[in-house]
C-alpha positions as CSV (number, residue, x, y, z in Angstrom):
1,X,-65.6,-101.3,-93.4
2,X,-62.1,-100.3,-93.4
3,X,-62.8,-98.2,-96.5
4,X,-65.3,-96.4,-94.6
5,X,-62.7,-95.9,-91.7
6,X,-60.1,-94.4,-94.0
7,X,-62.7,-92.1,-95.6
8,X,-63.6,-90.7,-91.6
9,X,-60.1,-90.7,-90.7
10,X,-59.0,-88.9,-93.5
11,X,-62.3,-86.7,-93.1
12,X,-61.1,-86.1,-89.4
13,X,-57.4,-85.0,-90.7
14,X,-58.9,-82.7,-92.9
15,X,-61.0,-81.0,-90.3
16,X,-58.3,-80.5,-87.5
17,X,-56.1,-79.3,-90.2
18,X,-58.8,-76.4,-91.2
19,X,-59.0,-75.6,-87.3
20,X,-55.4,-75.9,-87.0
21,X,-54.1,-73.3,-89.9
22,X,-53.5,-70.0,-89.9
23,X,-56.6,-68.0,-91.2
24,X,-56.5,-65.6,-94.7
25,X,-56.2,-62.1,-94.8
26,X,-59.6,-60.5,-95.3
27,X,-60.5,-57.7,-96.8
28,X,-64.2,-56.0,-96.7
29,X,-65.3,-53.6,-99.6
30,X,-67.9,-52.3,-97.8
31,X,-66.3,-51.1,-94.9
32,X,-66.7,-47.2,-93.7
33,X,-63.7,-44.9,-94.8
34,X,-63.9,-41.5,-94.1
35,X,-61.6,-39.9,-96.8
36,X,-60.1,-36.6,-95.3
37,X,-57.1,-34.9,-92.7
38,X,-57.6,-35.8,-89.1
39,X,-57.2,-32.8,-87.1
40,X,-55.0,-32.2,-84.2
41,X,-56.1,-30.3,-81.6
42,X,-52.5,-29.3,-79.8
43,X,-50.2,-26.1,-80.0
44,X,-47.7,-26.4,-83.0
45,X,-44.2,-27.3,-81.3
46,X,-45.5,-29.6,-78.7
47,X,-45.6,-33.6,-78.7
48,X,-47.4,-33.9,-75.4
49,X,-48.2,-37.4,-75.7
50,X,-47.3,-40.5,-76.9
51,X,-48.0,-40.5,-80.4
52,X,-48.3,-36.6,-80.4
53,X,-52.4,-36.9,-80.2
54,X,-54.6,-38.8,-78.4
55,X,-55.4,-40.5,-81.7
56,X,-51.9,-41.7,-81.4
57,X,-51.6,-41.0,-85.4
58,X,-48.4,-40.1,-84.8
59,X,-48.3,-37.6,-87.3
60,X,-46.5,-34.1,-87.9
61,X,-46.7,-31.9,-90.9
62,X,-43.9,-29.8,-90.1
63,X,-41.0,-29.1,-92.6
64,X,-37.8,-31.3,-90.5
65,X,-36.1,-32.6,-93.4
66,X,-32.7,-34.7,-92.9
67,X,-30.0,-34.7,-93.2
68,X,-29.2,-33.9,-89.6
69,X,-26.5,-33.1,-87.0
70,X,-26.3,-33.6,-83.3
71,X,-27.2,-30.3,-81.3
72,X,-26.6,-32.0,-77.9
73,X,-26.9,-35.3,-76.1
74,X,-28.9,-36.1,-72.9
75,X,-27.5,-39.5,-70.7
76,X,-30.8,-41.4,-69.5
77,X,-28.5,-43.3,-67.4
78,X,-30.3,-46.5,-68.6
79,X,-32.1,-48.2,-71.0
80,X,-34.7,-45.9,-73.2
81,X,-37.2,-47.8,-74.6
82,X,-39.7,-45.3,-75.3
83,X,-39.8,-41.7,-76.4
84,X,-40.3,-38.5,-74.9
85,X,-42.8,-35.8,-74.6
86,X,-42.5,-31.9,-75.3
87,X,-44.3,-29.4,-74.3
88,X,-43.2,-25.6,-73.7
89,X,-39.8,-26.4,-74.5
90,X,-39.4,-29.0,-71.9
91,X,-39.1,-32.5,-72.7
92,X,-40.0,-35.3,-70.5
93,X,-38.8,-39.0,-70.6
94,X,-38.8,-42.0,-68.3
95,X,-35.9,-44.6,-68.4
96,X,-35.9,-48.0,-67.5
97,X,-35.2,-47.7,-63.6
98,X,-37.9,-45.6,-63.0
99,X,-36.8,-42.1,-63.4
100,X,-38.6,-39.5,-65.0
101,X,-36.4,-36.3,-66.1
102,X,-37.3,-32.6,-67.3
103,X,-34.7,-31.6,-69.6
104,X,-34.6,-28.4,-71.2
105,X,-35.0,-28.9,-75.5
106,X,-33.1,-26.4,-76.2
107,X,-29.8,-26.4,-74.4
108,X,-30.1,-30.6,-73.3
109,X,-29.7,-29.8,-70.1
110,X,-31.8,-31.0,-66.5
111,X,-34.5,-29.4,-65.2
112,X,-34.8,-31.9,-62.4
113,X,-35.5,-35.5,-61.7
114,X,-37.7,-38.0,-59.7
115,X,-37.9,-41.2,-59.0
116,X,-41.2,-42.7,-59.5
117,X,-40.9,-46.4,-59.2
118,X,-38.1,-49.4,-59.9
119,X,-39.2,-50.2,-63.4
120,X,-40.5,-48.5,-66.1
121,X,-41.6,-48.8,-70.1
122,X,-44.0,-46.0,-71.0
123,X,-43.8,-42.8,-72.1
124,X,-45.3,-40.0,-69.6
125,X,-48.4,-37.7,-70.9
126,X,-48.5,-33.9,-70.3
127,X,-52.2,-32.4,-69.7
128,X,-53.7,-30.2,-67.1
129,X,-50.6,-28.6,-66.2
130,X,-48.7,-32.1,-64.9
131,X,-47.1,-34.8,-66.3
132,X,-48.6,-38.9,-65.2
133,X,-46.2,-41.8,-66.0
134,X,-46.8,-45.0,-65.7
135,X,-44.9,-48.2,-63.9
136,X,-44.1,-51.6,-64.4
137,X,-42.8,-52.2,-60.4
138,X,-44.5,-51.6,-58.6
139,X,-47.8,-51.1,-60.9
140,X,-48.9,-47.6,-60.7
141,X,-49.7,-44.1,-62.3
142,X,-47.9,-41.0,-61.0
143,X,-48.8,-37.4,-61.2
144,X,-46.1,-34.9,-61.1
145,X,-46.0,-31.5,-61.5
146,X,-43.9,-29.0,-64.0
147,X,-41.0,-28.5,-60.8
148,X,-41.0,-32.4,-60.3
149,X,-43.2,-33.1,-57.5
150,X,-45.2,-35.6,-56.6
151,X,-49.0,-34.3,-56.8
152,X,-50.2,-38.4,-56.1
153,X,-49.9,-41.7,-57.1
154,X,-51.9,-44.4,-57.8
155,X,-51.6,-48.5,-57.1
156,X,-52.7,-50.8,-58.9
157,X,-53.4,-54.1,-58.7
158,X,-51.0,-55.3,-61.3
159,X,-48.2,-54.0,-63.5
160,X,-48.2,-51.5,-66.3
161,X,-46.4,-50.5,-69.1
162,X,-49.7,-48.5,-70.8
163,X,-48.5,-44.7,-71.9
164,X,-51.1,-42.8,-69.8
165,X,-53.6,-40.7,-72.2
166,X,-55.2,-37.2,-71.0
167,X,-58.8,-36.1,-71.9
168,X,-61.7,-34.5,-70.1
169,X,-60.0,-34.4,-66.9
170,X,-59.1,-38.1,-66.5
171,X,-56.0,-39.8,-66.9
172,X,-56.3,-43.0,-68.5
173,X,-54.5,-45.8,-68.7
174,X,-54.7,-49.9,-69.1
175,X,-53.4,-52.9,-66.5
176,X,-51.9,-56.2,-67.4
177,X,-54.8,-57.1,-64.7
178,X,-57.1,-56.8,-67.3
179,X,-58.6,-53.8,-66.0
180,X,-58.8,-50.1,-68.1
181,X,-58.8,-46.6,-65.3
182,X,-59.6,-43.5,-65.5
183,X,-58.2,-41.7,-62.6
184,X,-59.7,-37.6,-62.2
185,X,-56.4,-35.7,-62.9
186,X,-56.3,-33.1,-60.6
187,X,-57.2,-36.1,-57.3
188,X,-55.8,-38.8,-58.4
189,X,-59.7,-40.5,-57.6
190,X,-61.4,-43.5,-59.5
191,X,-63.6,-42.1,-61.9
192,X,-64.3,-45.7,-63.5
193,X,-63.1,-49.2,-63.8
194,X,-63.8,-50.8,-67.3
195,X,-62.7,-54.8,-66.8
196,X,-61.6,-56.4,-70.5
197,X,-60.1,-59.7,-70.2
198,X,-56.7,-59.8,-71.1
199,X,-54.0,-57.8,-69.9
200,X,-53.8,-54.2,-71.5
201,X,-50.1,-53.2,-71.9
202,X,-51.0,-51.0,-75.1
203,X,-51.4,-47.3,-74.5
204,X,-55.1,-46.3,-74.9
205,X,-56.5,-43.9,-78.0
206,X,-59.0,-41.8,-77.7
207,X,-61.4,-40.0,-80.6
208,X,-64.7,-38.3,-79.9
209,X,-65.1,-39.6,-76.6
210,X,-64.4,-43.5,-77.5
211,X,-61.2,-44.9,-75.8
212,X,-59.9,-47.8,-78.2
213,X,-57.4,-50.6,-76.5
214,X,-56.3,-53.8,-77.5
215,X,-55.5,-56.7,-75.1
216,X,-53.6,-60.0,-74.7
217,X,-56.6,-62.1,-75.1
218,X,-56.6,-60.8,-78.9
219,X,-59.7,-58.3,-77.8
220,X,-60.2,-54.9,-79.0
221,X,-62.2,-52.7,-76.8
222,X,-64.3,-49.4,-77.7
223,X,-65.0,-47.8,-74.0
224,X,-66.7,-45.0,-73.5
225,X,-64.5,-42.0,-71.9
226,X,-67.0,-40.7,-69.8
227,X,-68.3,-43.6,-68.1
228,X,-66.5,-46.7,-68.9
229,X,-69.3,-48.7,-70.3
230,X,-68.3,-51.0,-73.3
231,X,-69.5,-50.3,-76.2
232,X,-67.9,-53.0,-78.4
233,X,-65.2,-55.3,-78.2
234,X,-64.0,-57.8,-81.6
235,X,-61.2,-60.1,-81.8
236,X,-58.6,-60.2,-84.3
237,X,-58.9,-63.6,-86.4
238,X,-55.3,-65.1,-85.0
239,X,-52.5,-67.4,-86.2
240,X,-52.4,-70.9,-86.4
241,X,-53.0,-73.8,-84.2
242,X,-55.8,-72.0,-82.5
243,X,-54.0,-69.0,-80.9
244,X,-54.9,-65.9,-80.2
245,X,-53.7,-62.9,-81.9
246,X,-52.3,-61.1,-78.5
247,X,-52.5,-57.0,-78.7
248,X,-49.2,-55.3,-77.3
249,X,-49.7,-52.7,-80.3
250,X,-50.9,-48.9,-79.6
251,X,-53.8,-48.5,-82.0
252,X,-54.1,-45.3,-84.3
253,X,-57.8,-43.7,-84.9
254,X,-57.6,-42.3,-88.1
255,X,-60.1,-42.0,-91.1
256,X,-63.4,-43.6,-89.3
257,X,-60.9,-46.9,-88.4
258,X,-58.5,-48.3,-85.7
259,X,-55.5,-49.5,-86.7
260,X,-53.8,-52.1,-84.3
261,X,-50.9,-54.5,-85.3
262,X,-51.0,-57.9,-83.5
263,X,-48.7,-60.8,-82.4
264,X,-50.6,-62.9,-84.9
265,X,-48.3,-61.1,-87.2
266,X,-50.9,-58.8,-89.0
267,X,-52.1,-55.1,-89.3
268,X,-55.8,-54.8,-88.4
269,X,-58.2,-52.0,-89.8
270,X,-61.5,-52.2,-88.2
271,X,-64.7,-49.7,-88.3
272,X,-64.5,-46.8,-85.6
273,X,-67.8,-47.1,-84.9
274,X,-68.9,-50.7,-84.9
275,X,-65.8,-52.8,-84.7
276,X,-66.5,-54.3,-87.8
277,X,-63.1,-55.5,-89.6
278,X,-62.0,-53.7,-92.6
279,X,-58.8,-56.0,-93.3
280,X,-56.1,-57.5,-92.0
281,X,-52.4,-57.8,-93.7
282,X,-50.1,-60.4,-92.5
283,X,-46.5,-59.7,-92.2
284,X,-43.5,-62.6,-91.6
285,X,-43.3,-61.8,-87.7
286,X,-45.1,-60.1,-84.7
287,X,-45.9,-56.7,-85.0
288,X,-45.6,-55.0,-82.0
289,X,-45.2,-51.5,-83.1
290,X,-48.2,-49.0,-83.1
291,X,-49.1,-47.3,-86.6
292,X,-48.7,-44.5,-88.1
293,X,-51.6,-43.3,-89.8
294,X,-51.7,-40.2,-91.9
295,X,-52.5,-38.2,-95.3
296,X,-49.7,-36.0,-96.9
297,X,-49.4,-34.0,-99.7
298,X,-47.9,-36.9,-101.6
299,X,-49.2,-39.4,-100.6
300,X,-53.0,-40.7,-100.0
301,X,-54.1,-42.0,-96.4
302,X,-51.5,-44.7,-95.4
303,X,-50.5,-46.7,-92.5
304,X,-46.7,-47.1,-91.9
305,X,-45.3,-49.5,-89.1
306,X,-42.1,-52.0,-88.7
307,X,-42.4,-55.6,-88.1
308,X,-40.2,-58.4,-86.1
309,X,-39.4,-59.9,-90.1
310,X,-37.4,-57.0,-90.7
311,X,-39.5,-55.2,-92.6
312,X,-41.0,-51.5,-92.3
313,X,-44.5,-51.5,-94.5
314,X,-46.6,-48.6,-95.8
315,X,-50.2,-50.4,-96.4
316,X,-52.8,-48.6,-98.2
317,X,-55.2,-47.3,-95.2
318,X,-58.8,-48.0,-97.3
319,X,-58.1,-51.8,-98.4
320,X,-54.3,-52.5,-97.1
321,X,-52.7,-53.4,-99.7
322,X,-49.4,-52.6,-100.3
323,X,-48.0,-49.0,-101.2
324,X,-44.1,-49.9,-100.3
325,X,-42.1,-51.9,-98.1
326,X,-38.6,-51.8,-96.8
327,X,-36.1,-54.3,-95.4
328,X,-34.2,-53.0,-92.5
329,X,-32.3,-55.2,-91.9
330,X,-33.4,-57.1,-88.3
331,X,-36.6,-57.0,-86.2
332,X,-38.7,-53.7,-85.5
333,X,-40.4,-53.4,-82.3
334,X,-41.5,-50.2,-81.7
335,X,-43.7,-47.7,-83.1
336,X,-42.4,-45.1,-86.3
337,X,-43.2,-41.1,-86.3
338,X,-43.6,-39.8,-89.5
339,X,-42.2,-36.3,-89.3
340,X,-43.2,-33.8,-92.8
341,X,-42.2,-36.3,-95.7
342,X,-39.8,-38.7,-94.1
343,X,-41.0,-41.3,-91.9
344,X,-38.7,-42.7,-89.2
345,X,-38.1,-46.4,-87.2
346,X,-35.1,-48.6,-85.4
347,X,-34.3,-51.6,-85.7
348,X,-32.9,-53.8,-82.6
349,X,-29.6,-55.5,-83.9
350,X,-27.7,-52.2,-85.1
351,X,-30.3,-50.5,-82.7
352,X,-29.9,-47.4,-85.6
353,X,-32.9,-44.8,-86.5
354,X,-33.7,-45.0,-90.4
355,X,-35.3,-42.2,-92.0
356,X,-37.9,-43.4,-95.1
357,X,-39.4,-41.3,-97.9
358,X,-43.3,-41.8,-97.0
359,X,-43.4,-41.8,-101.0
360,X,-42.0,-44.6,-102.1
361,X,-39.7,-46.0,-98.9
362,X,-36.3,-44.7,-100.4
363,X,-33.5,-44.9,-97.2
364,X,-33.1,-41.0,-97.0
365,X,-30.8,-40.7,-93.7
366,X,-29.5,-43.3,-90.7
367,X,-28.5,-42.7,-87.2
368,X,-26.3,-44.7,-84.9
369,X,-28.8,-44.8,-82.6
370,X,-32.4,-45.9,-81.7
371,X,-33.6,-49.2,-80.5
372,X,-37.5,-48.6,-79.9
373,X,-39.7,-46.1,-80.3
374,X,-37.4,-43.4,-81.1
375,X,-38.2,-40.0,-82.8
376,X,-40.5,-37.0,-81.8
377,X,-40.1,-33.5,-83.1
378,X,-41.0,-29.9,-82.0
379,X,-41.6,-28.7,-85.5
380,X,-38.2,-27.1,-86.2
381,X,-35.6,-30.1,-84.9
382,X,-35.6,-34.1,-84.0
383,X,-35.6,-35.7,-81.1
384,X,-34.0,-39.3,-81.0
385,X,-34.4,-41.8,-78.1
386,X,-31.3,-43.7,-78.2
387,X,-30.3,-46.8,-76.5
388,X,-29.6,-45.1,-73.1
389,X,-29.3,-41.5,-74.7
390,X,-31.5,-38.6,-75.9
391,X,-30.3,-36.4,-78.9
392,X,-31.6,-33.2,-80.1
393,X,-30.9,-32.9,-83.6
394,X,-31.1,-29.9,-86.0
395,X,-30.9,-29.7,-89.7
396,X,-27.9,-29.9,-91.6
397,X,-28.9,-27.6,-94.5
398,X,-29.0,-23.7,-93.9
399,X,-32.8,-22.7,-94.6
400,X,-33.6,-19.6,-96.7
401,X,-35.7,-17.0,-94.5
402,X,-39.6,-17.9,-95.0
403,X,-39.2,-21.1,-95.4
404,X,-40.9,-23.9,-93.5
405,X,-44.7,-24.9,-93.1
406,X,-47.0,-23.2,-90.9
407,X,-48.3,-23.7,-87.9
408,X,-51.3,-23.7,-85.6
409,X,-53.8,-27.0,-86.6
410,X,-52.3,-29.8,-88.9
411,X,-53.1,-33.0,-90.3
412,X,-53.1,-36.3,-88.8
């Protein structure tokens, strides 16, 4: 009798400690990859969004090499914590108490400035001739136009801190109410509510009419732009003890998959079209940042991004294994740009910008500032969000005439 207890205690044990652990990595073989460039559709020498496309690939084949020098710096008067947008030699960035400036990119100097709420941690969007930011207090979504107007604004009925995206005249962005919007941009007007669970503090992608957004509740969610009906939702396979792998992360549509990091401390590839998971990679701490995800001329299609152990990892985008990974040094919260050949990411102790070979991960520069998400460029210099500072930063090295990529429609 007591033998037979042992045996169904021991049984029990057994069980709650497979329901307890932390589950494998997976990887699926016969997943879709759709081998290729991803095309951006924007005017070379713009970044009008966050993550320069509404794919959020983050990508721009542009010939900005390092090493660097300053050109001018730009006081945000507070904290920084995400990047700006460009477009027609204008940038546009929102600091922590709510302010969103215009400065001009070429001389670092303000345009003009409004305030548009008393907190803020999103970077704005630039489409149909007006920039929309987004606010944590109170929650909303502001249109302004290109002198710094007010066009409308929007409450909602929570907080957000989801980068606004721009297609097909709607402005969309996500609610730590659980709720998804598409505003019309020119009104300001509901065009749809999409309710997803958990609360959506990601910035949304979009690809052939499919907005992709990941939520707290360890959901992601494939909407439909022009209605808002779902079309799929899956859940990421989470750590141990039975959480949930939370989404803060920006995904990145590239390849036929979405790419979305998770607080479960893994990378997630999953089908575009069905939601089916392609893998997961597990890193040593939370992975907040969004992805980079992108095809150069040295490299095959990859997906770069920082994690909270320190490290900064370029993952094979078919099956995820490992191309190259790079300790820098403390935690990495937000997302990386990869900019021509040199992809670049902060980390939060030194808060300093390191620039990577997307090769094989080699340190190629370091600047004394950066915290978040950090670097944009127009095509021709960088742009670096510091702690409370915005730099414009040219090359170092004189160029010979001719030189540089061209422009017009680039990989992504």
């Amino acid at each position: 009798m007591l033998v037979g207890a042992a045996v169904l205690i021991g049984a029990a044990a057994i069980g709650g400690y497979e329901l307890l652990k932390r589950p494998g990595d997976v990887t699926n073989e016969d997943a879709f990859f759709e081998q290729g460039d991803v095309e951006e559709d924007i005017r070379f020498g713009d970044w009008p969004t966050y993550g320069l496309t509404n794919e959020r690939t983050r990508y721009l084949d542009a010939d900005v090499e390092p090493p660097f020098q300053v050109k001018w710096p730009f006081k945000g008067r507070s904290l920084l914590e995400f990047a700006p947008v460009l477009f027609n030699h204008t940038l546009y960035v929102t600091n922590k108490n709510g302010t969103l400036f215009a400065i001009n990119a070429d001389r670092g100097k303000k345009r003009w400035e409004v305030d548009i709420g008393e907190l803020s941690a999103a970077s704005p969007a630039f489409g149909e001739e007006r920039i929309f930011a987004s606010t944590l207090e109170p929650g909303s979504v502001v249109a302004v136009d290109k002198f710094g107007k007010v066009r409308w604004k929007r409450d909602l009925p929570g907080r957000t801190e989801s980068s606004p995206a721009v297609a097909d005249g709607k402005v969309i962005v996500g609610c730590e109410c659980g709720i998804l919007f598409a505003f019309d941009a020119r009104t300001g007007k509901t065009a749809w509510e999409a309710e997803l669970g958990g609360a959506l503090k990601a910035a949304p992608a979009i690809d052939e009419g499919v907005v992709y957004i990941g939520s707290y509740d360890g959901e992601l969610s494939a909407v439909n732009l022009d209605d808002g009906d779902v079309k799929w939702q899956t859940g990421t396979t989470g750590g141990s003890f039975g959480r949930t792998g939370r989404i803060y992360a920006t995904a990145a549509v590239a390849f036929g998959r979405v790419y979305v990091g998770s607080l479960d401390g893994r990378m997630y590839s999953f089908e575009k079209e069905s939601g089916e998971l392609a893998w997961s990679k597990s890193t040593g701490g939370y992975v907040y940042a969004g992805a980079v995800a992108a095809d150069t001329d040295e490299t095959r299609p990859t997906v770069y991004f920082g994690s909270y152990d320190g490290n900064f990892y370029a993952l094979d985008a078919e099956d995820g294994s490992t191309r190259w990974e790079r300790d820098l040094g403390s935690s990495i919260s937000g997302a990386a740009s990869l900019v021509g050949d040199t992809v670049y990411a902060a980390e939060l102790s030194t808060t300093r910008t390191f620039g990577m070979s997307a090769k094989d991960g080699d340190v190629v520069w370091e600047f004394k500032d950066g915290t978040y998400n950090p670097v944009i460029s127009d095509g021709k210099r960088l742009f670096v969000a510091g702690k409370e500072r915005l730099y414009a930063l040219k090359s170092a090295i004189a160029k010979k005439k001719g030189g540089g990529k061209k422009g017009g429609k680039k990989k992504g």
